[in-house]
N, C-alpha and C positions, 0 to 999 in steps of 0.2 A: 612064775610066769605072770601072775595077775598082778605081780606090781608092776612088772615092766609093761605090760599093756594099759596099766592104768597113766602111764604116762604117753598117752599116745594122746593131743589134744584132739579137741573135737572138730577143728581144719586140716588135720591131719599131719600139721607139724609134730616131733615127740621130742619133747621136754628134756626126756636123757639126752640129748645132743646139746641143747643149749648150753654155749656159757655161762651164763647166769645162773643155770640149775646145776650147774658143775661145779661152778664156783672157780673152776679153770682161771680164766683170766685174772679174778678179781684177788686170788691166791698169790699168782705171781707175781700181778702190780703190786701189792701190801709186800712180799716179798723184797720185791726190786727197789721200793723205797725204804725198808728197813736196810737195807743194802747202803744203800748211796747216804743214808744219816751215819753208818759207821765207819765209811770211810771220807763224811763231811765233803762227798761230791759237788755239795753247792759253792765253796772256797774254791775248789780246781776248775768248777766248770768256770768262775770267774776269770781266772787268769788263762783258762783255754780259748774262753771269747778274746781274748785279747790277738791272739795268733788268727792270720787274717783266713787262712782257711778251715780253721774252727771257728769262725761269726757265730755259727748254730748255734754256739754255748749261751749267746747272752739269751736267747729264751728258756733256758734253764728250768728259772722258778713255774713256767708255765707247764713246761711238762710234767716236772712233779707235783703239780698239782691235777694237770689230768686224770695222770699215775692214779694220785687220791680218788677221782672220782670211778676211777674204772675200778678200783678195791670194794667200792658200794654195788658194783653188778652183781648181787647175790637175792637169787629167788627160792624163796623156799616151798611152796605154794606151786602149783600145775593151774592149768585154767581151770581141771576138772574138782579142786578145792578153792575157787572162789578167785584167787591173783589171776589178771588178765587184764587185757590193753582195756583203756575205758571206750574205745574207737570198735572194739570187738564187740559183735551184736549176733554172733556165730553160738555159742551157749544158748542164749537163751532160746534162740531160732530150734537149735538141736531137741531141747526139753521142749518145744510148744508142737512138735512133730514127733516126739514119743521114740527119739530116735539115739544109738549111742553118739553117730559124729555123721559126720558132711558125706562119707562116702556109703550111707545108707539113704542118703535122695539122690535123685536123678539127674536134679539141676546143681549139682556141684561146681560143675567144668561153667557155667556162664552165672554164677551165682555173685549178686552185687554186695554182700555181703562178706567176702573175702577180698573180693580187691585191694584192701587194703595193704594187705601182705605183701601184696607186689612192689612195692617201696624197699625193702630189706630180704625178702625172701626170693625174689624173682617168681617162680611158677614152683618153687619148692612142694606146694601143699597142695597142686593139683597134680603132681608125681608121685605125690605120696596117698592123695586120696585113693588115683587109679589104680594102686597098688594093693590097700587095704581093701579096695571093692572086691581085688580079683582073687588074692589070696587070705583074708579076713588077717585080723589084729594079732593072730599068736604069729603066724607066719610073717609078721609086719617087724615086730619087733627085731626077731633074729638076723633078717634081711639088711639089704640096702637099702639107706633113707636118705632124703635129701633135709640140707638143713638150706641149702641155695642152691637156687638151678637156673641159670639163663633160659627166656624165650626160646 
């Protein structure tokens, strides 16, 4: 149980959901391009752009190289070993209040220091703090969490 709480960040997002900490996406991307090199996808999708309702094909070379980039989504690191957004100013804040994570102060719910989250996460981490407040961090992990949660 203490690993899996140890992956509870200290905004209240938890790490074990992430892709990047899964490896999930970036397994399958690497996967799916080792795919389309052995069956030389990039020759077919040539002559499939040609066919007027496959057009799609002729960006091809851009999707696999996306592919590429989403194969690099791998975090090995939580925030609470150091990897974390350079925008995140939530850790240090945490350690200078003597405190494990966000849902052990008060001002969590209007705190200018997480906002940033709300870019990709929606209100994720203030459903997740309210949570960890009311039933603490072992009862967090086994639960429901949000990785994204609309307004």
């Amino acid at each position: 149980m203490a690993k899996k709480t140890g992956l509870i960040g200290y905004c209240g997002l938890y790490c074990g959901d992430c892709p990047g900490y899964t490896h999930t996406v970036a397994n399958l991307a690497r996967g799916l391009r080792k795919e389309l090199r052995r069956y030389r996808f990039s020759d077919m999708a040539k002559m499939l752009a040609t066919i007027p309702f496959l057009r799609e094909f002729t960006h091809y070379e851009k999707c696999y190289e996306v592919l590429g980039a989403m194969s690099k989504l791998r975090c090995r690191k939580t925030c609470r070993k150091r990897r974390r957004s350079v925008n995140c100013k939530v850790p240090n804040c945490c350690r200078d209040k003597n405190i494990q994570g966000c849902w052990q102060c008060d001002r969590f719910a209007t705190c200018e220091k997480l906002k940033f989250l709300e870019g990709h996460h929606g209100v994720a981490h203030l459903k997740n703090l309210r949570k960890l407040k009311r039933y603490g961090p072992a009862a967090f992990v086994i639960g429901k969490r949000y990785w994204y949660a609309a307004k």
